[in-house]
C-alpha positions in Angstrom: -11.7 -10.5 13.6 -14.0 -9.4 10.6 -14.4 -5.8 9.6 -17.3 -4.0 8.0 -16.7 -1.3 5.4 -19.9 -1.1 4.1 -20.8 2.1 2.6 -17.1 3.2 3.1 -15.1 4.5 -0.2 -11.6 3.5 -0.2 -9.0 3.6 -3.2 -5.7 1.8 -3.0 -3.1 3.1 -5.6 -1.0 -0.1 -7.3 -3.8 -2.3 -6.7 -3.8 -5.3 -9.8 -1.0 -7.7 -8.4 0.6 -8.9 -4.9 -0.1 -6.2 -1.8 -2.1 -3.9 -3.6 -4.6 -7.1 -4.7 -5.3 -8.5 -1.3 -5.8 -5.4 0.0 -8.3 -4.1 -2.8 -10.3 -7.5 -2.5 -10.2 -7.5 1.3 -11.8 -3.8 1.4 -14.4 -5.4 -1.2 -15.3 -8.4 0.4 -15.6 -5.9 3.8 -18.2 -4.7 1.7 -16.6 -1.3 0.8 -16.9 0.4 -2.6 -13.0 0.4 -4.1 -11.1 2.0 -6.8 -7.8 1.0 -7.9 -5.1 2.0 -10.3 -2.4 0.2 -12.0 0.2 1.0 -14.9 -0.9 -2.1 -16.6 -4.3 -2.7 -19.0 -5.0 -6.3 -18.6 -4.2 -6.2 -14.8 -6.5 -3.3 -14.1 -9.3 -4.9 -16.2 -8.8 -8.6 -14.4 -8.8 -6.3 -11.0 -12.2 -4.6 -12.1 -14.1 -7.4 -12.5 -12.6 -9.0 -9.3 -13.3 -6.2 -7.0 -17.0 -6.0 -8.7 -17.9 -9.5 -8.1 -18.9 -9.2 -4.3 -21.3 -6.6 -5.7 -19.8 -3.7 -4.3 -19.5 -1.2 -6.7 -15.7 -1.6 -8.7 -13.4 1.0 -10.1 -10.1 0.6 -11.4 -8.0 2.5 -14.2 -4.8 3.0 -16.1 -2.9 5.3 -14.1 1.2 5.9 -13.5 1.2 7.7 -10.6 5.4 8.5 -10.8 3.6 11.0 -13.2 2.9 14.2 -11.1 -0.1 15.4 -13.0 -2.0 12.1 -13.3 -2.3 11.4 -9.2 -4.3 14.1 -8.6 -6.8 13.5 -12.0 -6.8 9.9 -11.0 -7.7 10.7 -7.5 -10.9 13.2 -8.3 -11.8 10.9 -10.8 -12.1 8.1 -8.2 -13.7 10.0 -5.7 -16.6 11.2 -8.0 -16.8 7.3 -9.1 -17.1 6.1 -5.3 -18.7 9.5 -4.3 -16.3 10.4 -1.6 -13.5 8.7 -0.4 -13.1 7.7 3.5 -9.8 5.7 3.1 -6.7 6.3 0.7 -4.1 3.3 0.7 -0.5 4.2 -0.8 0.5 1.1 -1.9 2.0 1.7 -5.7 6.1 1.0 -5.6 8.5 1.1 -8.2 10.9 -0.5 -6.4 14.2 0.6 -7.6 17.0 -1.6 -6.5 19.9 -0.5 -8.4 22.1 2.6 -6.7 21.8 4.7 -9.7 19.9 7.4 -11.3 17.1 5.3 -12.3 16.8 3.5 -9.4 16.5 6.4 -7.0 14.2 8.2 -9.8 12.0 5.0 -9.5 11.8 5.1 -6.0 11.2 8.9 -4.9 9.0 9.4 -8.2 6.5 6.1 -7.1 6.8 5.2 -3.2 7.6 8.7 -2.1 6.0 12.1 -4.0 3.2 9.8 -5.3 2.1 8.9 -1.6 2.0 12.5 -1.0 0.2 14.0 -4.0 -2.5 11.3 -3.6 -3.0 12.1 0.1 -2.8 15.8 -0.6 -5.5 15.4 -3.6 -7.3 13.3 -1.1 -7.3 14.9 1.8 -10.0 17.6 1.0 -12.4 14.8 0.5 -11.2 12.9 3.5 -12.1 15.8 5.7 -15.8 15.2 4.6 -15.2 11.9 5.8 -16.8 10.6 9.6 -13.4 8.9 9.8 -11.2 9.6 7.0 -7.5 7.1 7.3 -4.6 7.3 5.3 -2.6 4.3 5.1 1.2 4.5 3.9 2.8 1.1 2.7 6.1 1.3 3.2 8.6 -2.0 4.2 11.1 -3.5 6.9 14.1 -2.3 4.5 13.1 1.4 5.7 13.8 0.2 9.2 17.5 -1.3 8.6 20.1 -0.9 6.0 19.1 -2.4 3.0 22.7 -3.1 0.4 20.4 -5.3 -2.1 18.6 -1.8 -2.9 19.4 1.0 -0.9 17.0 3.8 -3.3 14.3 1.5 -2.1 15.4 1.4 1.8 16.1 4.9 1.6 12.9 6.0 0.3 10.6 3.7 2.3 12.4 5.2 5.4 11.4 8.4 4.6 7.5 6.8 4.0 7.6 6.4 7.5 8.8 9.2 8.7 6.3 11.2 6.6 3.2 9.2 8.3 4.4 10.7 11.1 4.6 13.9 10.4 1.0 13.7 8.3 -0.3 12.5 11.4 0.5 15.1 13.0 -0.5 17.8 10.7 -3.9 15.6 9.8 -5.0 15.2 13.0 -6.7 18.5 13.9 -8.9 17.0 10.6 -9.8 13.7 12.5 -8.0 11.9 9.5 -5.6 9.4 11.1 -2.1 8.3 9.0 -0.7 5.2 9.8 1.6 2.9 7.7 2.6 -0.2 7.3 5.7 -2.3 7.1 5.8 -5.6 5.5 8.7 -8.2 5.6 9.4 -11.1 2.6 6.2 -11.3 0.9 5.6 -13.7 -1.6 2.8 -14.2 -4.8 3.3 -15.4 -8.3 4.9 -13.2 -10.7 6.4 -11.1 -7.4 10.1 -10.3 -6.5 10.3 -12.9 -4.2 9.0 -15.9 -6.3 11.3 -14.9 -9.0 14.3 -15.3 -7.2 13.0 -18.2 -5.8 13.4 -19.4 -9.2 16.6 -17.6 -10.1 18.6 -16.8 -7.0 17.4 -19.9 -5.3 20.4 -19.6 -2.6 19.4 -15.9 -1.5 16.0 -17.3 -1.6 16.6 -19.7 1.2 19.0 -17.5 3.0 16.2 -15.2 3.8 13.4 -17.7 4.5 16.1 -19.1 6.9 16.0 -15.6 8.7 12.3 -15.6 9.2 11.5 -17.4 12.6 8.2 -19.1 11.0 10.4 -20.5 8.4 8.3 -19.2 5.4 7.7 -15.9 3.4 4.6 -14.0 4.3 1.2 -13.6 2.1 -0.3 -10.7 0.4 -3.2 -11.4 2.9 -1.5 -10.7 6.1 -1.2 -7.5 4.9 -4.1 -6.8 4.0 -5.7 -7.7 7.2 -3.8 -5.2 9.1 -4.3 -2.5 6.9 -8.2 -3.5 7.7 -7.2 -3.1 11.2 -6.0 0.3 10.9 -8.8 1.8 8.7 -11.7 0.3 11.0 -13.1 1.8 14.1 -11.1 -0.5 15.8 -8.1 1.7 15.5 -9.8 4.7 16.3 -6.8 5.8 18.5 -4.2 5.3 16.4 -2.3 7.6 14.5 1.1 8.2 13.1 2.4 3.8 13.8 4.0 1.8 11.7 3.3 -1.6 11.8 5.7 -4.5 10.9 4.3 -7.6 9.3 7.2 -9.8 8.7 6.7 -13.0 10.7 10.0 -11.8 13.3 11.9 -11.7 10.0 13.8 -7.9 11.7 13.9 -9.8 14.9 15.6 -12.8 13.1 18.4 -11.5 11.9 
């Protein structure tokens, strides 16, 4: 299936590596105007000149959205670059793994509170939308307990149950909130290809739980968040999709 975003506006937060990436170029090659944000200089530059090549209009800048104040100046700033915005994608994670302060700081500052100060910075421009979508990505360790990092479990259960309850209280706006779930993804430079190179045995223990026998792509991602922000999905609201390649079913 190929999807047309042209003339759409869409900024994905956390978009210079991995998810974020593939899901910034995807929306570019659809033919939709994109802004994106990153912590990191020379990733948001590489990212601005990727997402510009297609010839839809690019923007992309240094942002740290664990930083209350600079989510909602990022957000108006991309807005009046795009002129509007139609889709929001909450894709920035800090992933915090350890079970301690920093951890859970990492976690509810980045994949939590900054999903909901972008949306509710967005939102009055998504209402001028014709079919404003937010799309939450969250991850199969907020569906089952997850020992290996539980502030990043915990938090991206609660992801999910807040695309939920913004779809809810969104819908009366005609802006549909739906989220989605990945499993094992790998790219180079990720968390999964640098354990593949340094805990080799947990490495394989995993892939050995995912029926296709392989980690997933920053691709297959993407495409379903495509799905949900195109006409397509005009009826859905408040889902989360899993995109693991049966890696819950597998284990």
């Amino acid at each position: 299936m190929t999807f047309g975003f042209s003339g759409k506006r869409v900024i994905v937060t956390g978009g210079s590596r991995g998810i974020g990436r593939a899901v910034a170029l995807a929306f570019a090659d659809a033919g939709a105007s994109v802004s994106t944000c990153a912590r990191g200089a020379d990733g948001v530059a590489r990212i601005r000149q990727e997402i510009s090549r297609g010839g839809s209009p690019g923007h992309a800048v240094v942002c740290d959205v664990g930083e209350a104040a600079a989510v909602g100046r990022y957000i108006a700033e991309a807005a009046d670059a795009l002129g509007g915005i139609d889709v929001l994608v909450n894709n920035a994670s800090g992933f915090g793994q350890r079970n301690d302060e920093a951890g859970w700081a990492a976690s509810v500052s980045i994949d939590l509170l900054a999903a909901v100060r972008a949306s509710d910075a967005a939102t009055g421009f998504l209402k001028q939308s014709a079919g404003g979508s937010i799309i939450n990505i969250s991850s199969i360790s907020g569906l089952r307990s997850s020992p290996r990092s539980p502030p990043y479990g915990a938090v991206k259960a609660a992801l999910i149950h807040f695309t939920m309850s913004q779809a809810a209280l969104l819908a009366p706006d005609r802006i549909r909130v739906n989220c989605v779930a990945p499993g094992a993804i790998e790219f180079p430079g990720g968390v999964w290809d640098t354990r593949r190179q340094t805990e080799p045995a947990l490495y394989q223990r995993v892939v050995s739980g995912i029926p296709f026998g392989r980690m997933g792509r920053p691709e297959h991602v993407a495409n379903t968040v495509l799905f949900l922000a195109s006409d397509d999905a005009a009826w859905i609201t408040g889902q989360t999709i899993v995109v693991d390649g049966g890696q819950l079913i597998g284990q």
